[in-house]
ZATITOR-493018 format. One line per field, with one value per residue (C-alpha): x, y, z. Coordinates in Angstrom, 2 decimals, m for minus. Layout:
N
xx: [X, ...]
yy: [Y, ...]
zz: [Z, ...]
END
This chain:
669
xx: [m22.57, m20.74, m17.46, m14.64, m12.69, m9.51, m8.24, m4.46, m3.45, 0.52, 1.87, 2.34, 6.35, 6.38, 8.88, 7.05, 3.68, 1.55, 0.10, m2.61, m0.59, m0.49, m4.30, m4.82, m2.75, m3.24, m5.68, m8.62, m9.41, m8.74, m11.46, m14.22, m13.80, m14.20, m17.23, m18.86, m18.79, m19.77, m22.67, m23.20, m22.86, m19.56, m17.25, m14.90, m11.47, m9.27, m6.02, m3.06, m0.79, 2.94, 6.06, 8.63, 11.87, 14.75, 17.50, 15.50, 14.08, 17.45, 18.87, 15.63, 15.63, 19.54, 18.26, 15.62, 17.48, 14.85, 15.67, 14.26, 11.56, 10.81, 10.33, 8.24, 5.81, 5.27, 4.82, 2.68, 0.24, 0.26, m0.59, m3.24, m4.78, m4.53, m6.69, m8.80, m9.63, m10.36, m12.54, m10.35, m12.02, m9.42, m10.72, m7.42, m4.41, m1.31, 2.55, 5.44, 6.94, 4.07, 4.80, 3.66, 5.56, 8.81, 8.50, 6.58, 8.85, 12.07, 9.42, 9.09, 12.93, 13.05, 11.19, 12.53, 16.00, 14.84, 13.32, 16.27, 15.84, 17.84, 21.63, 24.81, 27.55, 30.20, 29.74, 31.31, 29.46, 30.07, 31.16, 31.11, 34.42, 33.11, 29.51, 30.46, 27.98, 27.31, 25.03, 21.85, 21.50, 19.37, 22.18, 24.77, 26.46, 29.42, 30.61, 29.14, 30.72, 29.02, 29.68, 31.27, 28.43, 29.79, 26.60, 25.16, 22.45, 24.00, 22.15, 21.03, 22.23, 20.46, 22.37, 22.62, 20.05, 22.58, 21.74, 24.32, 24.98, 26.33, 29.33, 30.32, 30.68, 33.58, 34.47, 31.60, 30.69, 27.77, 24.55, 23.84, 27.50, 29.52, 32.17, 33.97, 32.90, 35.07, 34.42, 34.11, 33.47, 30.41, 27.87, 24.62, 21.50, 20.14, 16.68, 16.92, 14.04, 15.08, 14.13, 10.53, 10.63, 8.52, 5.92, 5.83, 5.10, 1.86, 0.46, 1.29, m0.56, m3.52, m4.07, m7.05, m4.17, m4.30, m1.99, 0.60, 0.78, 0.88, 3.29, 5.74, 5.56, 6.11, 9.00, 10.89, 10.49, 11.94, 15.55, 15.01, 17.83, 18.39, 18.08, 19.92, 17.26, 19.81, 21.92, 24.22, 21.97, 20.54, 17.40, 15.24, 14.30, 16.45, 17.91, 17.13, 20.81, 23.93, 26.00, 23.80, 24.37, 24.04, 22.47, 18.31, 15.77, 15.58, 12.49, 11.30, 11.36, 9.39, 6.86, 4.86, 4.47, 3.26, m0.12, m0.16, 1.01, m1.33, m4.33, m2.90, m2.57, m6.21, m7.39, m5.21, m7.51, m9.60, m7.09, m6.80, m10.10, m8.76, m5.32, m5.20, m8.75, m8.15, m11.51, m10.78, m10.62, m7.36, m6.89, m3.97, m4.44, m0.79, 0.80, 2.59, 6.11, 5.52, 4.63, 7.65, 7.64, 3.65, 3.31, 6.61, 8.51, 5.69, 4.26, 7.47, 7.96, 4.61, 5.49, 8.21, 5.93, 5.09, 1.91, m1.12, m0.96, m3.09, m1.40, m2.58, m6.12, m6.36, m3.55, m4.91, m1.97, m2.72, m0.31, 1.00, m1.25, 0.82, 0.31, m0.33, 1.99, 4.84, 5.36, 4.65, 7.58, 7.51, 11.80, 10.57, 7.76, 4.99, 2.75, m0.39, m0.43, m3.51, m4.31, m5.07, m6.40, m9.60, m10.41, m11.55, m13.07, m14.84, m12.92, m16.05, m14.72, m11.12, m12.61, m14.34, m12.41, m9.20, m12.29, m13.05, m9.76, m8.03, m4.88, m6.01, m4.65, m2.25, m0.41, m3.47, m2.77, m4.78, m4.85, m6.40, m8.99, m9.80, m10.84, m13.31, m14.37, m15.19, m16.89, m18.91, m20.17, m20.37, m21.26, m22.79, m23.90, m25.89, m25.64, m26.31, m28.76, m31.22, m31.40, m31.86, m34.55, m36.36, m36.84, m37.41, m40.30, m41.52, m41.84, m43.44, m45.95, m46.03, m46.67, m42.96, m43.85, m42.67, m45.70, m47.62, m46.67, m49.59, m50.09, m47.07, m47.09, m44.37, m41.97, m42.07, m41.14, m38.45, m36.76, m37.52, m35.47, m32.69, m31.87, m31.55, m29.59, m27.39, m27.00, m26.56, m23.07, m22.18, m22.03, m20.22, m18.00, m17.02, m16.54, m13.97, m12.34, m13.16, m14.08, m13.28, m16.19, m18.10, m17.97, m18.63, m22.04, m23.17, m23.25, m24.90, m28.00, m28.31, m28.37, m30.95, m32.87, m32.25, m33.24, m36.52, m37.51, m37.27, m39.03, m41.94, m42.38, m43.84, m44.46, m47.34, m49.43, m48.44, m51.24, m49.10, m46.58, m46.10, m42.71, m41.51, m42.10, m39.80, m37.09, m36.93, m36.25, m33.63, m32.13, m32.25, m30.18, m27.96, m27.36, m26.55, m23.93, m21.59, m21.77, m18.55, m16.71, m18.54, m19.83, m20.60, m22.40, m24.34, m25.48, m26.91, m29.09, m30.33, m31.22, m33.09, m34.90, m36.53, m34.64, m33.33, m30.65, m27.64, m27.24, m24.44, m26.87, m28.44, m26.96, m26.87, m30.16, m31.83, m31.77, m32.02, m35.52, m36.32, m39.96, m40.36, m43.29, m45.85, m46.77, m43.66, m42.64, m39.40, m36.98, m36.12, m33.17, m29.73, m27.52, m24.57, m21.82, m20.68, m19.88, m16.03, m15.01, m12.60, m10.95, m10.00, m8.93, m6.13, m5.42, m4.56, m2.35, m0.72, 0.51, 1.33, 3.73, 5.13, 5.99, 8.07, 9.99, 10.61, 11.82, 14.32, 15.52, 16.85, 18.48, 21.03, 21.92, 24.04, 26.07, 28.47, 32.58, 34.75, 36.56, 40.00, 41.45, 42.06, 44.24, 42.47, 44.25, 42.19, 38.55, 39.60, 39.12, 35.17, 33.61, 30.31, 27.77, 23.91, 22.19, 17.89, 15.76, 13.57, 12.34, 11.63, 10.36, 10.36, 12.79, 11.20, 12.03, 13.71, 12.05, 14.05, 15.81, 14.60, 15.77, 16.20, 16.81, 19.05, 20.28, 23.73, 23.44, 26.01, 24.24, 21.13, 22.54, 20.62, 21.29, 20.13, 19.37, 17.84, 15.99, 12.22, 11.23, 11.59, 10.81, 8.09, 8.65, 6.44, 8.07, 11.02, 10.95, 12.06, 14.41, 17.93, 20.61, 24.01, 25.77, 28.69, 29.63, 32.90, 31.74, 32.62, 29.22, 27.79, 25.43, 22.96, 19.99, 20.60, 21.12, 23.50, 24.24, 26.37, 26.56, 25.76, 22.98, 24.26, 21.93, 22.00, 20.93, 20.80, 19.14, 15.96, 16.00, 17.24, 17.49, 18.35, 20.60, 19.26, 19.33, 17.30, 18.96, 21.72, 21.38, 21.88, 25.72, 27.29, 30.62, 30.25, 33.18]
yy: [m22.08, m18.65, m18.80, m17.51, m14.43, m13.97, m10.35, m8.52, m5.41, m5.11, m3.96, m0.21, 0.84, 2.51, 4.89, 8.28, 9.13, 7.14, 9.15, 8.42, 6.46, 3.76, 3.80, 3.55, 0.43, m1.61, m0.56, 1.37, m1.54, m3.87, m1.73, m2.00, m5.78, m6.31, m4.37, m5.59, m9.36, m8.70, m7.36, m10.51, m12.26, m13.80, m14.42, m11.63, m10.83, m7.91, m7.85, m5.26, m3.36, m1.73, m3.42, m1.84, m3.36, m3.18, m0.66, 1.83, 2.77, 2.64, 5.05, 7.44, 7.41, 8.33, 11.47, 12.37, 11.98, 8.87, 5.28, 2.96, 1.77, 5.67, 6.14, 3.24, 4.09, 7.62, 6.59, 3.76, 6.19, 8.60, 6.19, 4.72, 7.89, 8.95, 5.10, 6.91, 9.82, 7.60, 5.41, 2.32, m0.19, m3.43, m5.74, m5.00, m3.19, m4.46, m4.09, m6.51, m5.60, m6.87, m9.90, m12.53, m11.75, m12.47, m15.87, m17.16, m15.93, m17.78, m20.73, m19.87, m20.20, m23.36, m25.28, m24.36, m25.10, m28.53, m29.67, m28.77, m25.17, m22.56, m23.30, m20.90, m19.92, m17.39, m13.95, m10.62, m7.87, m4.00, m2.56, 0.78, 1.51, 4.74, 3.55, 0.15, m1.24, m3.29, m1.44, m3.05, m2.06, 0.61, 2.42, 1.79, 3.89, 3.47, 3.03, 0.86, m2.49, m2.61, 1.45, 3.28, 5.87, 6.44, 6.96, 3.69, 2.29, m0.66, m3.40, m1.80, 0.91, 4.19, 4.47, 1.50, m0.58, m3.54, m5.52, m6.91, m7.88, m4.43, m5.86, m5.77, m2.20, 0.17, 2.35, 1.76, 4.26, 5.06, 6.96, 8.57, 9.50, 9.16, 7.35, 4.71, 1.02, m2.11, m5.84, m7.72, m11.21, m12.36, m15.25, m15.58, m17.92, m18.49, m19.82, m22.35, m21.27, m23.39, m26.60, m25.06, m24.53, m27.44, m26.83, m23.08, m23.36, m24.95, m23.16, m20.17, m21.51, m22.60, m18.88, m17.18, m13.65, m10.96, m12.06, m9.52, m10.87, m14.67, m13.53, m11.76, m14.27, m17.30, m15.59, m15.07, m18.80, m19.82, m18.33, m18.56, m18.88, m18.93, m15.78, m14.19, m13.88, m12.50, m9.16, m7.72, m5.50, m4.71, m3.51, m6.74, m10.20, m12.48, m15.53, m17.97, m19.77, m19.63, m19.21, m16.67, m14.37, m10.62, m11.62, m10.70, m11.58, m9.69, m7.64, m9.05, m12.29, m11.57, m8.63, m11.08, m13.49, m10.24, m11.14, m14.16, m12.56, m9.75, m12.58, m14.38, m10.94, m10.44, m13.91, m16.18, m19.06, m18.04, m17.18, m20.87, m21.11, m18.47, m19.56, m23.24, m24.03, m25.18, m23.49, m20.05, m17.84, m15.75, m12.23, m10.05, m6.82, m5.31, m2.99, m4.26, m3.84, m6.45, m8.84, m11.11, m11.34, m12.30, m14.24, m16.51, m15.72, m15.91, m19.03, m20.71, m20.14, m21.27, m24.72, m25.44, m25.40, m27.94, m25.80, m25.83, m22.75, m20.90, m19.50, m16.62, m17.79, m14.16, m11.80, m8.43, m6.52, m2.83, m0.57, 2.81, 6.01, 9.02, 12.83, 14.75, 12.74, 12.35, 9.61, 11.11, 12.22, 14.05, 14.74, 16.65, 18.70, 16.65, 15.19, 16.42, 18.25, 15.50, 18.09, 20.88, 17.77, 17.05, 20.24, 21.34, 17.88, 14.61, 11.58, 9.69, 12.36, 11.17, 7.30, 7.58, 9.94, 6.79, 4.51, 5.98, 6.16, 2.64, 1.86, m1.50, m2.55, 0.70, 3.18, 6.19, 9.11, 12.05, 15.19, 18.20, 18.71, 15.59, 15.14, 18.64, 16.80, 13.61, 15.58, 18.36, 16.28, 12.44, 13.19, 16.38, 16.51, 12.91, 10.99, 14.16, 16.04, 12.95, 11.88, 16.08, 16.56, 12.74, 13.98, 17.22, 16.40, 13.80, 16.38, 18.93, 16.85, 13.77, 14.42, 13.75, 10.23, 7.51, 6.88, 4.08, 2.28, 1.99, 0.34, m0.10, 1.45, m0.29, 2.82, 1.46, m2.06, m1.28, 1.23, m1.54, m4.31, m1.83, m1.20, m5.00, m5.68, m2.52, m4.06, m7.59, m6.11, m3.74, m7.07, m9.34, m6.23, m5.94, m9.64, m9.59, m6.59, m3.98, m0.86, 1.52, m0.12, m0.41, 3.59, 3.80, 1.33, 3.51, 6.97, 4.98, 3.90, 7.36, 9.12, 6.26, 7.49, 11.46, 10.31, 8.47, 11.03, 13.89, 11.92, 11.12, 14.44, 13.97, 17.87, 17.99, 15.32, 15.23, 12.28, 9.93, 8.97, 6.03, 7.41, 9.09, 5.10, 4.00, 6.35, 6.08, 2.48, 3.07, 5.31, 2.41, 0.43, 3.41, 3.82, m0.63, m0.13, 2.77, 1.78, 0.02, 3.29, 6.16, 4.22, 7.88, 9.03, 5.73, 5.71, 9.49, 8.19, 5.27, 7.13, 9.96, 7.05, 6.34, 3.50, 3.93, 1.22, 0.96, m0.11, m2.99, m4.69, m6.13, m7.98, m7.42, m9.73, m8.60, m4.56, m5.76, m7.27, m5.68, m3.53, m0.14, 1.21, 3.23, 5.88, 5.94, 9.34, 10.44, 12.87, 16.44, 15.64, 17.67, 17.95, 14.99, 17.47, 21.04, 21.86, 22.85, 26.01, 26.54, 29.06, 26.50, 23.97, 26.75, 27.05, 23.15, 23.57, 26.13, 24.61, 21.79, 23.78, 25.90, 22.85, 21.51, 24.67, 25.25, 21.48, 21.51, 24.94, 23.10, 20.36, 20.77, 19.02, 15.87, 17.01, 13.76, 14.73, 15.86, 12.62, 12.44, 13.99, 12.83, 13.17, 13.90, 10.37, 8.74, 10.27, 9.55, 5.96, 6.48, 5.56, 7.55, 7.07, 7.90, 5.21, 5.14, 3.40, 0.91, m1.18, m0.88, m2.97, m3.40, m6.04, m8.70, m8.92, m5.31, m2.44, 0.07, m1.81, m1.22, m3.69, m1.53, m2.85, 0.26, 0.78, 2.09, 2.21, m0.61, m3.12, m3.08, m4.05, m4.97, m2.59, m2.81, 0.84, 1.92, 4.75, 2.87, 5.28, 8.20, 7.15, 4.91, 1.88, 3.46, 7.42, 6.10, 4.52, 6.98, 8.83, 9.28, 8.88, 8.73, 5.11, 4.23, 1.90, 0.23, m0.30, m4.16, m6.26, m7.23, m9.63, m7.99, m10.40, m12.80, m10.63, m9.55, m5.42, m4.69, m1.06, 2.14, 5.04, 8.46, 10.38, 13.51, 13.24, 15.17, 13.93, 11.96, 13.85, 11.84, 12.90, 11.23, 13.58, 13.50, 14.32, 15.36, 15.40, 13.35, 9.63, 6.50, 5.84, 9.40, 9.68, 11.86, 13.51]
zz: [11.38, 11.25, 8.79, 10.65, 8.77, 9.71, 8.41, 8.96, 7.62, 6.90, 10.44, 10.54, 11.28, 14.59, 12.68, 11.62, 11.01, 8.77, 5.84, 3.46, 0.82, 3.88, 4.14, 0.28, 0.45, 3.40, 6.11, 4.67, 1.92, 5.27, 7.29, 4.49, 3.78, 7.99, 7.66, 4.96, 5.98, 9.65, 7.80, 6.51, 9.67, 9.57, 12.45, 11.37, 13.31, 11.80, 13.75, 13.50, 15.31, 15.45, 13.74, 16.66, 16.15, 13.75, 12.81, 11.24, 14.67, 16.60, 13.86, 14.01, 17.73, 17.71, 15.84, 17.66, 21.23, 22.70, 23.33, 20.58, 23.04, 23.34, 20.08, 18.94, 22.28, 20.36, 17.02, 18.14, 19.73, 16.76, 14.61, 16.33, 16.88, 12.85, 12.42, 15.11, 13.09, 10.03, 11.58, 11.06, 13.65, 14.14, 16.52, 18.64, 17.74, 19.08, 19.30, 18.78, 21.74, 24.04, 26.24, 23.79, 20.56, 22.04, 23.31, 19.47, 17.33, 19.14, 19.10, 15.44, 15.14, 17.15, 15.02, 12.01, 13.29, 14.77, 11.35, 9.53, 7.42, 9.49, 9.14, 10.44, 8.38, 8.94, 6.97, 6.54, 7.00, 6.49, 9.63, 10.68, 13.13, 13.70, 15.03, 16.61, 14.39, 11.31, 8.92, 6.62, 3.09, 3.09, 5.37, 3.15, m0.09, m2.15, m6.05, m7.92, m8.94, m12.46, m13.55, m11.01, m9.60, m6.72, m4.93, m5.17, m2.76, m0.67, m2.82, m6.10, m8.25, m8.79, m12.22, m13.71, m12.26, m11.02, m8.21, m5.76, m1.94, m0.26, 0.51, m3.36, m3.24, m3.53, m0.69, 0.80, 3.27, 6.09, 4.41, 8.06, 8.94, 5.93, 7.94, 6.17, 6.55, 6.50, 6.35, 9.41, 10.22, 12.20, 12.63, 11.51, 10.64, 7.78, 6.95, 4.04, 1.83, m0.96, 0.93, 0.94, m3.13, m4.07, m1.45, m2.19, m5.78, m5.87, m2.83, m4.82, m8.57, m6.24, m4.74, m6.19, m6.02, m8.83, m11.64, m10.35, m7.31, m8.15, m11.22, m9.19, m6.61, m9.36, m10.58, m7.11, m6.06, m9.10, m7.93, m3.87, m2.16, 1.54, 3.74, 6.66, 9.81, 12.54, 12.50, 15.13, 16.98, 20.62, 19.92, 18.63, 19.88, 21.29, 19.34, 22.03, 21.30, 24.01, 20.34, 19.44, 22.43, 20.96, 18.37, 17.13, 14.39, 11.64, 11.36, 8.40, 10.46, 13.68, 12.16, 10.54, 13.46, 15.17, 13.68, 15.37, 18.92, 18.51, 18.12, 21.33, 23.23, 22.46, 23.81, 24.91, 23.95, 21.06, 19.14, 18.31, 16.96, 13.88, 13.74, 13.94, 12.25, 8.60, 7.62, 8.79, 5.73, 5.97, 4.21, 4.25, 2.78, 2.03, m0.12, m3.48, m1.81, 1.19, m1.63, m1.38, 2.63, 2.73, m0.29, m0.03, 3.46, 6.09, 4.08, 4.07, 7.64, 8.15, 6.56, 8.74, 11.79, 13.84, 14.77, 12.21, 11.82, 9.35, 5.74, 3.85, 1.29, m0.16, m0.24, m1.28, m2.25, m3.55, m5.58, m4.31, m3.95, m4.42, m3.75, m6.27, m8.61, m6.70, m3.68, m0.01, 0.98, 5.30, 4.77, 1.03, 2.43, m0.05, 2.66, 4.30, 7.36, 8.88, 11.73, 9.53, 6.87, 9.91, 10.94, 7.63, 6.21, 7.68, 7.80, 5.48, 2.76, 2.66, 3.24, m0.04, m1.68, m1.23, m2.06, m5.29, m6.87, m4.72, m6.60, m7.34, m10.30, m10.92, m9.04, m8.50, m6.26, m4.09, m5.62, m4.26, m7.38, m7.77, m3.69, m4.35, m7.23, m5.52, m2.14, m4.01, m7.22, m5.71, m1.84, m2.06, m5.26, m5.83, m2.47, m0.12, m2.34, m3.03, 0.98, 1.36, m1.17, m0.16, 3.32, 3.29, 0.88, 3.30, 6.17, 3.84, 1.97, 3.58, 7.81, 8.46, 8.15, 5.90, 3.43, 3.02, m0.36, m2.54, m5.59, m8.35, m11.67, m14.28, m13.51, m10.19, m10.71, m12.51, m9.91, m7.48, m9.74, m10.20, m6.62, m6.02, m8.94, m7.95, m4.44, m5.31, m7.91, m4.94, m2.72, m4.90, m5.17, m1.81, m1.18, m4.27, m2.39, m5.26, m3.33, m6.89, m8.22, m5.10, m5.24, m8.35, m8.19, m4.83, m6.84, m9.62, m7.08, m5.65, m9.58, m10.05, m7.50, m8.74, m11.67, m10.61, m8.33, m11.22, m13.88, m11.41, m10.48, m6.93, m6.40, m8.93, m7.47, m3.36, m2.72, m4.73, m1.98, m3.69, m5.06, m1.59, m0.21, m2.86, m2.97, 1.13, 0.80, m1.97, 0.76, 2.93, 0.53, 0.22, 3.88, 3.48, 0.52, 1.61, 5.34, 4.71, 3.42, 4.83, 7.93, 9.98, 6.82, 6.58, 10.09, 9.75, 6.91, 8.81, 11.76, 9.68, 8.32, 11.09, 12.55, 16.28, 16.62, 14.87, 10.88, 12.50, 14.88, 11.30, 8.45, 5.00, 4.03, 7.06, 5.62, 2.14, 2.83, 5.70, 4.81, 5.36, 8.81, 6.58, 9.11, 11.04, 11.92, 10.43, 12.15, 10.75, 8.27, 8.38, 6.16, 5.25, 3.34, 2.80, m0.21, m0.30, m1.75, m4.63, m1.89, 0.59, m2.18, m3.47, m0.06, 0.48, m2.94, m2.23, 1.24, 0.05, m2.63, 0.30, 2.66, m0.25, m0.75, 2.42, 3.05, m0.65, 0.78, 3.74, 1.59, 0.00, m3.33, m2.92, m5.83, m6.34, m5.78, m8.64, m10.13, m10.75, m13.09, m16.38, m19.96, m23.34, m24.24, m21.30, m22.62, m26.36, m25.21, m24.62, m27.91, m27.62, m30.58, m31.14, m30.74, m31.85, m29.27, m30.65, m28.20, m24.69, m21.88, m18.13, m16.72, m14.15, m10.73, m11.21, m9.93, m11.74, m15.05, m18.62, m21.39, m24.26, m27.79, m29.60, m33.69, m33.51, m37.53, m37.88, m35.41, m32.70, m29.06, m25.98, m23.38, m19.44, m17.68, m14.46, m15.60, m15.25, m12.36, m15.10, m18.32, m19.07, m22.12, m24.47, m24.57, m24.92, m28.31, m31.36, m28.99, m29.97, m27.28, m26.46, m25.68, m24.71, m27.17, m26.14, m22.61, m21.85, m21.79, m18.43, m17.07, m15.34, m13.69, m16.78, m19.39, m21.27, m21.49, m24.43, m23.11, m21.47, m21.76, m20.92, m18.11, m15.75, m12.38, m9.21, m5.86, m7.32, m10.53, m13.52, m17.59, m20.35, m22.77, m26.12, m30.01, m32.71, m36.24, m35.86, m37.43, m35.13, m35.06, m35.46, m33.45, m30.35, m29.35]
END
């Protein structure tokens, strides 16, 4: 019987335009898994489609003059068509505002609230006046409660590093508007994740997850606390209480049960047989920041269920890929313009290109070089130039026909026993989701096959087609192994190889063992890839320079307001000293805190700062730099800050000020 796979890819915001830092992450690693084990015959389903609600969209639309339903419609279709272009093939694509999402997520919330884990309480919220609307987090800036940088993000602090709830800030303001905000009360419902602690902690140790993901996960559960689900807000789905009127789910909250909608939408009886079927194998493939909502949240909410539903077996959750060493950025210029992007290059060149370099295990990024690199040496270069000079021998020399194998020379065996022990490590490869070494194993077959084909110099003895036979069945296993990246690419090959039907309508063992027609003609072979030009490279580089110029010319600097002003008495009261920086280490559960351990020649202090996004642990020890040393301690995430490190920042840009001769402890002044 057929195993049932059931795959998701992290629902796309219907927000902007997706770029290729989403692909690296989530869907492309998604797209080559679903291909691979249909190849092996399983019952494969791969289900996506468009997160749509939420304040994010309701703010967008505002700017761009459409009705939130307006603008997720348009980014839904531009980002289906981008998958389009990249050959991203979900079994159905679907949107949280279609008919069935709706009515399962308040079903969601009704059972949770019937078995006892969502409770109400009475909160206050930051209010804008100005807006008639409360404001999330991520729309809100003020001073800091910790230091006093008075631009600091509604729940963590771009200077300091402190965490907090938003309404802890001082003079907290609106990021879009500016205008002031002020506490109001209001209602909402909470989800108790605490009560699902002692269930969530051994599903989590028994998940066969990458150490970062079960470590991070581990960590969180240990402190979970319960969660707000509802906000104040129009645009959303309905909490299905006469209490609750004017009140909607939090995104966070209904997005992932838009996996399970999207399944229903797409048959409104099989879906059962993935979803509520105990042996289904379940995948998510996600980038590293949805870790917390697909690894604990959707579990939890799972649990408290009254439906059998299905949780998460493998979460696949991939780091970020960045351009050019910097994060994709649309509002900074430092994206890709994707319809210039395909007309000059295939979408099976940016496929492996992401492949090659997936940021598995580490952050890894696209840089122009590196893609020519990839194309011209790896496509062109091994793949494209041994199916090239294969068949164009074998319509020279050999009738246009594939030849008929004769007998086996020891050379021969042992090319044989390397492509199947080459394609047996390229399939346990894919299953184990590893498409950097899957790349990497596919260039090594075809430069086994180069290298073959040059040592047994077919040209000086044509009769021997022995060798031609061999190295068109390696291209067989070739066309096999990268049809789950460069599935156009693969499909050329197995068509100039004589086969007529398509490389899908098989499986894996099928092609693996399947022998070769001696005799059977072979069509004239084109070419798989152009080589691309240094020209057109410099080109891409030097767009991509000019976009961001032209987008930081339009910005102004958010240079922070003039403080008031002070005495020399008041500054005499700052006791700055050097201080020599001799340990350094990332801070769990923070994405931006450093613990630093620092000699201020009298005594070494611990000292939090949130400087991790700009320095990394290791260049920092040795440096020399200024503290401010009578700065009252503070607990920070449990631990104790016995004072400040002096920076410089403007917009993103952050510098610590340092010193060279001076020994740790000298009075600044």
């Amino acid at each position: 019987m057929q195993k049932k796979i059931l795959i998701t890819s992290a629902l796309p915001y219907a927000n902007g335009p997706l770029h290729f830092g989403h692909i690296a992450g989530a869907y492309l690693p998604a797209d080559c898994y679903a291909r691979f084990e249909r190849l092996r015959g399983k019952d494969v389903l791969y289900i996506c489609g468009s997160d749509e609600y939420g304040m994010a969209i309701t703010m967008s639309a505002d700017l761009a003059g459409r009705t939130p339903k307006e603008q997720a419609d348009h980014f839904h279709e531009v980002n289906q068509e981008f998958f389009n272009h990249l050959g991203i093939k979900f079994d159905h694509f679907s949107r949280t505002t279609n008919e069935k999402h709706a009515p399962l997520v308040q079903q969601f919330f009704q059972d949770l609230h019937q078995n006892g884990f969502v409770q109400d309480k009475e909160t206050e919220q930051l209010f804008s006046e100005a807006d008639q609307r409360f404001l999330a987090d991520r729309y809100v800036v003020g001073t800091c409660p910790k230091c006093g940088f008075e631009e600091a993000r509604g729940d963590e602090c771009g200077k300091c590093g402190a965490s907090y709830e938003s309404t802890d800030l001082k003079s907290p303001r609106s990021k879009m508007t500016g205008a002031p905000l002020v506490l109001k009360k209001t209602r909402h419902w909470f989800l108790l994740f605490d009560k699902f602690k002692e269930k969530l902690e051994p599903f989590i140790s028994s998940r066969p997850w990458k150490s970062n993901v079960t470590n991070f996960a581990s960590s969180y559960v240990e402190d979970i606390r319960p969660r707000a689900i509802t906000r104040d807000l129009k645009w959303g789905v309905p909490v299905p209480l006469k209490e609750a009127d004017g009140k909607v789910f939090y995104v966070w909250f209904d997005a992932p049960i838009g996996y399970i909608s999207a399944t229903q939408e797409w048959d409104s009886e099989a879906w059962k047989d993935y979803w509520c079927d105990p042996q289904t194998k379940y995948v998510q493939f996600i980038g590293k920041d949805n870790i917390p909502f697909h690894a604990i949240f959707f579990p939890a909410m799972i649990m408290g269920q009254n439906q059998p539903y299905k949780i998460v077996d493998d979460l696949v959750a991939n780091e970020f890929y960045n351009l050019e060493g910097r994060q994709f950025s649309k509002s900074e210029g430092w994206t890709i313009d994707l319809n210039d992007f395909f007309s000059h290059f295939h979408a099976d060149q940016i496929r492996y290109a992401i492949a090659a370099n997936a940021p598995e295990t580490s952050d890894s990024e696209f840089t122009w070089s590196d893609f020519q690199t990839r194309c011209n040496t790896e496509l062109l270069g091994k793949l494209g130039n041994l199916v090239n000079r294969v068949l164009v021998f074998a319509q020279n020399k050999c009738a246009a026909k594939i030849p008929v194998q004769g007998e086996l020379e020891e050379a021969d065996h042992r090319f044989l026993n390397e492509i199947n022990r080459l394609a047996a490590e390229i399939e346990e490869s894919y299953s184990s989701y590893k498409l950097r070494r899957c790349s990497q194993l596919i260039m090594e077959l075809a430069q086994t096959a180069n290298v073959y084909f040059d040592a047994k110099t077919p040209w000086k003895d044509p009769k021997n087609e022995t060798t031609i036979a061999l190295c068109i069945q390696c291209l067989k296993a070739l066309a096999l192994a990268s049809f789950p990246i460069i599935p156009q690419t693969a499909e050329k090959i197995w068509k100039m190889i004589g086969f007529q039907d398509s490389l899908e309508s098989h499986t894996w063992k099928e092609i693996l063992e399947m022998p070769l027609e001696g005799g059977k003609a072979l069509p004239k072979p084109s070419i798989l890839f152009q080589k691309i030009e240094d020209e057109l490279i410099e080109q891409e580089s030097a767009k991509l320079q000019q976009m961001h110029d032209q987008a930081m010319q339009k910005k102004e600097p958010p240079y922070a307001p003039l403080k008031e002003a002070i005495t020399i008495d008041d500054f005499a009261k700052v006791d700055l000293r050097v201080g020599l920086i001799l340990k350094a280490e990332k801070l769990p559960k923070s994405k931006k805190l450093l613990k630093l351990e620092v000699d201020l020649g009298f005594e070494t202090r611990t000292l939090l700062s949130g400087i991790s996004q700009h320095y990394s642990p290791e260049e920092l020890i040795g440096k020399k730099v200024i503290i401010v040393a009578n700065l009252k301690p503070a607990t920070i995430m449990g631990v104790e800050s016995q004072g400040m490190v002096l920076a410089g920042s403007l917009d993103k840009a952050l510098e610590l000020v340092t010193l060279e001769n001076l020994p740790a402890g000298a009075d600044i002044s």
